[in-house]
DOKOL-612890 format. One line per 8 residues: for each residue x, y, z of C-alpha. Coordinates in nm, 2 decimals. Layout:
<sites>
X:Y:Z | ...
</sites>
This chain:
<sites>
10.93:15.54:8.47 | 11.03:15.18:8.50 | 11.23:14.96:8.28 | 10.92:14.79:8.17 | 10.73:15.09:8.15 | 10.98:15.17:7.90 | 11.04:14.87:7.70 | 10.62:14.93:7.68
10.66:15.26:7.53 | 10.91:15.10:7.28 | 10.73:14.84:7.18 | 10.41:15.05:7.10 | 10.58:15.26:6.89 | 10.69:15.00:6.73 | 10.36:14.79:6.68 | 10.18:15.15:6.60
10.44:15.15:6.34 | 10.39:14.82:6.16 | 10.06:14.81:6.17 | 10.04:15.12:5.95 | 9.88:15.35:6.20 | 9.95:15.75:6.23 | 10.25:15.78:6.52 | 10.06:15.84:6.90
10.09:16.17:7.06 | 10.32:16.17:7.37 | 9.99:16.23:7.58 | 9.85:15.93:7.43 | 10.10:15.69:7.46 | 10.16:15.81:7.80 | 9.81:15.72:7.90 | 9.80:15.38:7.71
10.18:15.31:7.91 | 10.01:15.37:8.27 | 9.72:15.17:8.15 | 9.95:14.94:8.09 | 10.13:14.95:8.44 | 9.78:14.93:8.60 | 9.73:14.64:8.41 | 10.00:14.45:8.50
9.99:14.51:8.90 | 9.61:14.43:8.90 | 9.67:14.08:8.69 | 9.90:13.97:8.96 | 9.56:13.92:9.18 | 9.25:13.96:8.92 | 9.27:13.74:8.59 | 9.24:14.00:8.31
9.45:13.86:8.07 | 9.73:13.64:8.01 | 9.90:13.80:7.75 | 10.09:14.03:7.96 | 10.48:14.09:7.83 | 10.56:14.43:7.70 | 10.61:14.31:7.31 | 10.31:14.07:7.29
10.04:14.29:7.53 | 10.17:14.67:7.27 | 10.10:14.40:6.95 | 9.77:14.19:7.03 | 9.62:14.40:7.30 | 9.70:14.78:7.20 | 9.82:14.81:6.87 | 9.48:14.57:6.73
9.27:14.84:6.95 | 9.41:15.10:6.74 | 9.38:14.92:6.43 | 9.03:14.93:6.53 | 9.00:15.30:6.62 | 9.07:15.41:6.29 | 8.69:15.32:6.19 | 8.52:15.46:6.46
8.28:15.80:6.35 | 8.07:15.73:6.62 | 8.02:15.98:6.86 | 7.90:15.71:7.13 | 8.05:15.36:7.20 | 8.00:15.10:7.39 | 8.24:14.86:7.46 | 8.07:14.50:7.54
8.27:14.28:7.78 | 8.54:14.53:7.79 | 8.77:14.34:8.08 | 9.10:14.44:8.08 | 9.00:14.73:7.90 | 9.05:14.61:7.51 | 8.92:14.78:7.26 | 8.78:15.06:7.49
9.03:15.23:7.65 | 9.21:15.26:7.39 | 8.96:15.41:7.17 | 8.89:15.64:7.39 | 9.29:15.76:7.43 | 9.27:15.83:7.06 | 8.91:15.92:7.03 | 8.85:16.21:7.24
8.57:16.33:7.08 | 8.42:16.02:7.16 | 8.23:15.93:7.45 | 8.28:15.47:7.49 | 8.11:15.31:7.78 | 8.27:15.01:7.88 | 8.01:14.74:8.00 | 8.16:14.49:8.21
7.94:14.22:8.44 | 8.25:14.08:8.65 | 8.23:14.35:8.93 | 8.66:14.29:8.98 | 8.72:14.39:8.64 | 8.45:14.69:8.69 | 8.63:14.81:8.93 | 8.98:14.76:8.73
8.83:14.99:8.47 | 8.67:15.26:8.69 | 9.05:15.27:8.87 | 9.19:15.28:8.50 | 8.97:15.51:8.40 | 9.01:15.78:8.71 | 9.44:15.68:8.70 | 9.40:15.76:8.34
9.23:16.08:8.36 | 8.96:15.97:8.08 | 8.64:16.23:8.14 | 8.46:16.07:7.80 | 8.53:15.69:7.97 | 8.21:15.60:8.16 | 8.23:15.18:8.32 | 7.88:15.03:8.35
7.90:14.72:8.56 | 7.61:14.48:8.41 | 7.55:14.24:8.16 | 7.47:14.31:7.79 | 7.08:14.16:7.82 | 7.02:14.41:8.10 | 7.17:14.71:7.97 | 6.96:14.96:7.76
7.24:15.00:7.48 | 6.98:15.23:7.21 | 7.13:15.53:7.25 | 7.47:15.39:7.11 | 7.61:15.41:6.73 | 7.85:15.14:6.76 | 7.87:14.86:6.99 | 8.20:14.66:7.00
8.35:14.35:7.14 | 8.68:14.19:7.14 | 8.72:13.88:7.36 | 8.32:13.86:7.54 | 8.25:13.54:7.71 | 8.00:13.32:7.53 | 8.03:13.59:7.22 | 7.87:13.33:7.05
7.59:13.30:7.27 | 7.55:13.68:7.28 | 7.64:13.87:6.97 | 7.39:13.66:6.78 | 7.11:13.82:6.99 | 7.27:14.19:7.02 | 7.25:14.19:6.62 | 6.90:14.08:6.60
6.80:14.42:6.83 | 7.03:14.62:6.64 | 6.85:14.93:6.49 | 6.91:15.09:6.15 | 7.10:15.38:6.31 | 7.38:15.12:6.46 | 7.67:14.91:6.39 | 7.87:14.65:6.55
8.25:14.63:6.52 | 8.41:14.29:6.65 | 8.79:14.16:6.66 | 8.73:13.84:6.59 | 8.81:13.53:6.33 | 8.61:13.41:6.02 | 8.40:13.12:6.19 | 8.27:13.43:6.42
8.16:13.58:6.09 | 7.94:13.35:5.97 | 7.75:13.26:6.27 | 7.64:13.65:6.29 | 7.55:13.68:5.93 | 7.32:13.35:6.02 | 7.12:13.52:6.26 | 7.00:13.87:6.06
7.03:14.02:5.72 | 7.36:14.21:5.70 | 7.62:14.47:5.52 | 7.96:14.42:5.61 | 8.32:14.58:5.57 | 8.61:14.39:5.68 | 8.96:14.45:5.77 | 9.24:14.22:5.85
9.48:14.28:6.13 | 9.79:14.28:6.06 | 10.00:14.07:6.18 | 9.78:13.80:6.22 | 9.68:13.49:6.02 | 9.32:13.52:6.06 | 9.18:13.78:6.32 | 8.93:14.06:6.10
8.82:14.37:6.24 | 8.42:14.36:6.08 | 8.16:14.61:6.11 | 7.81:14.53:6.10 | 7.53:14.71:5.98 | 7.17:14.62:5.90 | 7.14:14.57:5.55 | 6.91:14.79:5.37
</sites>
């Protein structure tokens, strides 16, 4: 393992740590530091993210996936706009009895995923290459995004198809909040991140 594989592992442990969040097994961790590798090589010629340094990618990629995971019951999950990855594969590290799609349209970061996915060795990881609007999502409890392109072009009109039996989990900040709750009637629980000054992981449901 490499010195920045390494400092990776530290610094998850430590973020897992401060964010209150039960300690990874070595099997997770493991897959979440080669994801991490992956990540890294791949970004040197696809632009997946730009938050890239071992301390800040284990704080405000990783560790606020986990944060995340904690309030998933669902047994299917799809991740919308996954990209790099974020919240999905991380879900799926610590969720095995879960099964996450992750629904990406740029076919470069498709592919990223699928070799994540297959370096990873995640059998409940499926990678859909498509856009939201063509994707027939039903069959899905909980649908999630974390950094989607116009999210605030699309989430509007993924809540107003939302069924009774699903919810929608977003990372996202308080203005994000408020233009979803104009656009259908809605239950909410909310959760700040730690760490940060303003980012909420919120789960929608339609109210009753």
């Amino acid at each position: 393992m490499s010195s920045e594989q390494d400092q990776f592992r530290c610094e998850l442990e430590a973020a897992v740590a401060r964010f209150n969040l039960e300690p990874l097994p070595a099997e997770s961790a493991t897959q979440l530091v080669k994801h991490y590798s992956l990540l890294c090589q791949w970004n040197k010629r696809v632009n997946l993210t730009r938050i890239i340094t071992p301390g800040d990618a284990a704080t405000l990629h990783y560790a606020e996936s986990l944060f995340g995971a904690q309030f998933v019951r669902e047994e299917k999950v799809l991740d919308i706009g996954s990209g790099a990855g974020f919240p999905g594969i991380p879900l799926a590290v610590v969720r095995p009895d879960s099964h996450v799609t992750a629904l990406e349209a740029n076919n470069r970061k498709a592919i990223f995923l699928k070799e994540a996915k297959d370096s990873i060795g995640l059998s409940n990881l499926r990678v859909e290459t498509a856009r939201i609007e063509e994707f027939d999502w039903d069959e899905y409890g909980l649908l999630t995004s974390r950094a989607l392109d116009r999210a605030e072009e699309i989430l509007p009109a993924v809540v107003k198809c939302m069924g009774p039996h699903q919810k929608l989990m977003l990372f996202c900040g308080p203005d994000m909040i408020g233009k979803i709750e104009a656009h259908a009637k809605l239950e909410k629980e909310a959760y700040p991140i730690p760490e940060s000054d303003s980012r909420i992981v919120v789960i929608f449901s339609l109210a009753a």
